[in-house]
C-alpha positions in Angstrom: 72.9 95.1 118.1 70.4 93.9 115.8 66.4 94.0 115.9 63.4 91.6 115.4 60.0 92.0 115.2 57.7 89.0 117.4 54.2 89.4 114.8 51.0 89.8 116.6 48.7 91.9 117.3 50.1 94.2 118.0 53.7 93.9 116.6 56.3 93.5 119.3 60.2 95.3 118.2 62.8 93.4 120.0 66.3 94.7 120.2 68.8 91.9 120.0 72.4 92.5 122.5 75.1 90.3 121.5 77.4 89.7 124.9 80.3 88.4 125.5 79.6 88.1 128.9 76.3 87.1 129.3 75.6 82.7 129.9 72.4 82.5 129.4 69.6 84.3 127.3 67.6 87.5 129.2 64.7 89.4 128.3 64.1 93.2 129.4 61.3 95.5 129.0 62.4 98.8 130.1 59.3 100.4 132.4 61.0 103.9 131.1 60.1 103.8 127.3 58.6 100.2 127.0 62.1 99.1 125.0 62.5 95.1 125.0 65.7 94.1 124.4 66.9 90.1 124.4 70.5 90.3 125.3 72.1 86.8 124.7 75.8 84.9 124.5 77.8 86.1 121.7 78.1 82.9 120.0 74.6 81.7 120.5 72.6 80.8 117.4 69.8 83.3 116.5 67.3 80.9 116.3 67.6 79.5 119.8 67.0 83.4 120.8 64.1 83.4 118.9 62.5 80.1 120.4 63.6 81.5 123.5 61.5 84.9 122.8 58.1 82.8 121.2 58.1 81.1 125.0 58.1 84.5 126.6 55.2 85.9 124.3 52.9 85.6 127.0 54.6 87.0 129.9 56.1 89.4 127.4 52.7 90.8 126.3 51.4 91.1 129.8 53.6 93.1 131.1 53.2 95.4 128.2 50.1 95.3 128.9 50.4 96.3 132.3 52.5 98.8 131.7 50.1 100.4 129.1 50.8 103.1 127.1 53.2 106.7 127.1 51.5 110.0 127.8 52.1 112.6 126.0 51.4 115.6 128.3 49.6 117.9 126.5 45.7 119.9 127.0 43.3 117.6 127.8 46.1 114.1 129.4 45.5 113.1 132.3 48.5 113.4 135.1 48.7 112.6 138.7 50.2 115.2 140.7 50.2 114.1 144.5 48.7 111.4 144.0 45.8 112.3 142.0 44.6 112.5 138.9 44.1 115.2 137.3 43.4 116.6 133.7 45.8 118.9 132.2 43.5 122.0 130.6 44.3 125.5 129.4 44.5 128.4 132.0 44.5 131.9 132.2 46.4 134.7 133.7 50.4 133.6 134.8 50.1 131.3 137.0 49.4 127.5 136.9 46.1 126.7 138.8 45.1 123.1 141.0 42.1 121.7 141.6 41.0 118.4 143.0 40.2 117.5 139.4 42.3 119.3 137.0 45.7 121.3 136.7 45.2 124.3 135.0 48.2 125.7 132.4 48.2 129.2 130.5 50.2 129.7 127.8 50.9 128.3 124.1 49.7 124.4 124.1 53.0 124.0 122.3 54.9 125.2 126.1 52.3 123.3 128.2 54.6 119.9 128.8 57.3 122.3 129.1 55.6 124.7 131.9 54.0 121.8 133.5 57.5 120.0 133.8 58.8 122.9 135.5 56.2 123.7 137.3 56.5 119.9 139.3 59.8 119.9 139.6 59.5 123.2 141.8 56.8 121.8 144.1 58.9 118.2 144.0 61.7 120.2 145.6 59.6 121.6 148.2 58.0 118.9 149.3 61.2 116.9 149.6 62.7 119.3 151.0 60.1 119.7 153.6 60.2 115.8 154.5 64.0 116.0 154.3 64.4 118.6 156.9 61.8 117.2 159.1 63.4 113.4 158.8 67.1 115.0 159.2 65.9 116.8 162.1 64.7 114.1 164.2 67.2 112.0 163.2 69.5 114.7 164.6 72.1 114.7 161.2 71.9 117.3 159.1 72.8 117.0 155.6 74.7 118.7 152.7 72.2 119.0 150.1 69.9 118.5 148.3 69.3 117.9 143.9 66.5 116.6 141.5 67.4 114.4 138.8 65.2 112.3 136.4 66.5 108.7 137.2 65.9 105.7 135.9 66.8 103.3 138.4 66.7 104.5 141.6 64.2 107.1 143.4 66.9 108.5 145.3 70.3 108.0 146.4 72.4 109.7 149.6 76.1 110.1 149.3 78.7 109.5 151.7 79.1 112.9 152.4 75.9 113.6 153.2 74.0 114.7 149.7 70.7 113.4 148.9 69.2 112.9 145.4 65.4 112.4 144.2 63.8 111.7 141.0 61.4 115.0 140.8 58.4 112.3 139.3 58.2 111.5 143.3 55.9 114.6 143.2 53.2 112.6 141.0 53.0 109.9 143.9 51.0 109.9 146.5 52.5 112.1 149.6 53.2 109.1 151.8 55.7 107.4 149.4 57.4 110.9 148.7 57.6 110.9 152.2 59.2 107.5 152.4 61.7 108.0 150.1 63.3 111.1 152.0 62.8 108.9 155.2 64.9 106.3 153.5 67.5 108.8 152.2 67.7 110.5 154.8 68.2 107.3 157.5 71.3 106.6 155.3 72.9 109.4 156.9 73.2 107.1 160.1 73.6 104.1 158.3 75.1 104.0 154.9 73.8 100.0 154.2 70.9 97.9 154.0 71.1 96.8 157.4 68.5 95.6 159.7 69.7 98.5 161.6 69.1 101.0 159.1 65.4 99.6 158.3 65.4 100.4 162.3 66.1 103.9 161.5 63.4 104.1 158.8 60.8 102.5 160.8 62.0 105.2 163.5 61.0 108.3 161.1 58.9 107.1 159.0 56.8 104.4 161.0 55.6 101.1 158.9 57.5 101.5 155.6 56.2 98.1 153.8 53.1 99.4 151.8 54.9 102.6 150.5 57.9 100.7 149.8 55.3 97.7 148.0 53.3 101.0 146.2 56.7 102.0 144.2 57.7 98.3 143.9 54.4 97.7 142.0 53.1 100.9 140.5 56.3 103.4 140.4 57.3 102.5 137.1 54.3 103.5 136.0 55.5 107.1 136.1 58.0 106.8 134.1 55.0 106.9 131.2 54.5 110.3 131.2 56.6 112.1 128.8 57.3 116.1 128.5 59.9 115.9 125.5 
């Protein structure tokens, strides 16, 4: 791997991927961390990758753009929880404290991101587990169990022997799309595809599925921005 920088304003770092499989040039920005990398045929001139990358400036820059920038999660960022957004501040007492407008955090500002990330990934696991018995219920299949992971690529995954997986960020979207998700997990305990009869199944718990499938599609990566390292 190499890396190049496309000037502008601002600077753009590229990282260059040499593959021996890959036929034609490809350009990804990663919605996790904002990374671009230009992977490209092993034996293809550098230059031509370059050209290739001057072309895609534009699209390039407004998807960063779009994308904007990382949040660190510390007093005073803003975070949506549920939906919402609302401003991280310092609390008192022991426990954390929600409003319609702000989530309030005691402790050391050096442990808020810390506290805060636990502190979601509790009430993610309620509420999907919540929507997952509910779904699994009137689906009439129970299933094995239940685990919180941060993913990258997927919002949530269901295994052939029944367990189901979410991304605990599903906590910062709004209710209806959490509640989506586990309707789609879950519906793969009757049909383990993609199936016309399994988008039967989710249409069956979950009712019309397009907008909250659309609202992940479009601004679910966004998400992925907030950062509690």
């Amino acid at each position: 791997m190499g890396q190049i920088t496309l000037p502008g304003n601002p600077p753009i770092a590229v990282t260059l991927r040499r593959s021996a499989q890959a036929r034609r040039l490809s350009l990804r920005l990663s919605q996790i961390d904002g990374k671009v990398t230009l992977t490209m045929p092993r034996r293809l001139p550098e230059q031509e990758a370059l050209g290739f990358l001057r072309d895609k400036e534009g699209w390039l820059r407004g998807h960063l753009e779009a994308r904007g920038e990382d949040v660190r999660i510390t007093p005073g960022a803003l975070l949506p929880i549920e939906g919402i957004l609302r401003q991280v501040v310092p609390g008192t007492g022991r426990s954390l404290g929600l409003s319609d407008t702000r989530v309030e955090v005691p402790g050391a500002p050096d442990r808020v991101a810390a506290r805060l990330q636990g502190w979601l990934r509790t009430l993610a696991r309620e509420r999907l587990a919540e929507a997952s018995d509910r779904h699994a219920a009137a689906l009439g299949r129970p299933y094995a169990r239940l685990t919180l992971r941060d993913t990258r690529s997927r919002w949530g995954s269901c295994t052939h022997d029944g367990g189901l997986m979410y991304s605990w960020r599903l906590i910062m979207a709004p209710p209806e799309v959490l509640d989506y998700v586990a309707a789609h997990e879950v519906a793969h305990l009757a049909e383990m595809n993609h199936s016309a009869a399994f988008w039967a199944v989710v249409e069956q718990l979950y009712g019309d599925w397009r907008a909250a499938r659309a609202w992940l599609r479009d601004d679910g990566g966004a998400l992925h921005r907030y950062r509690f390292d």
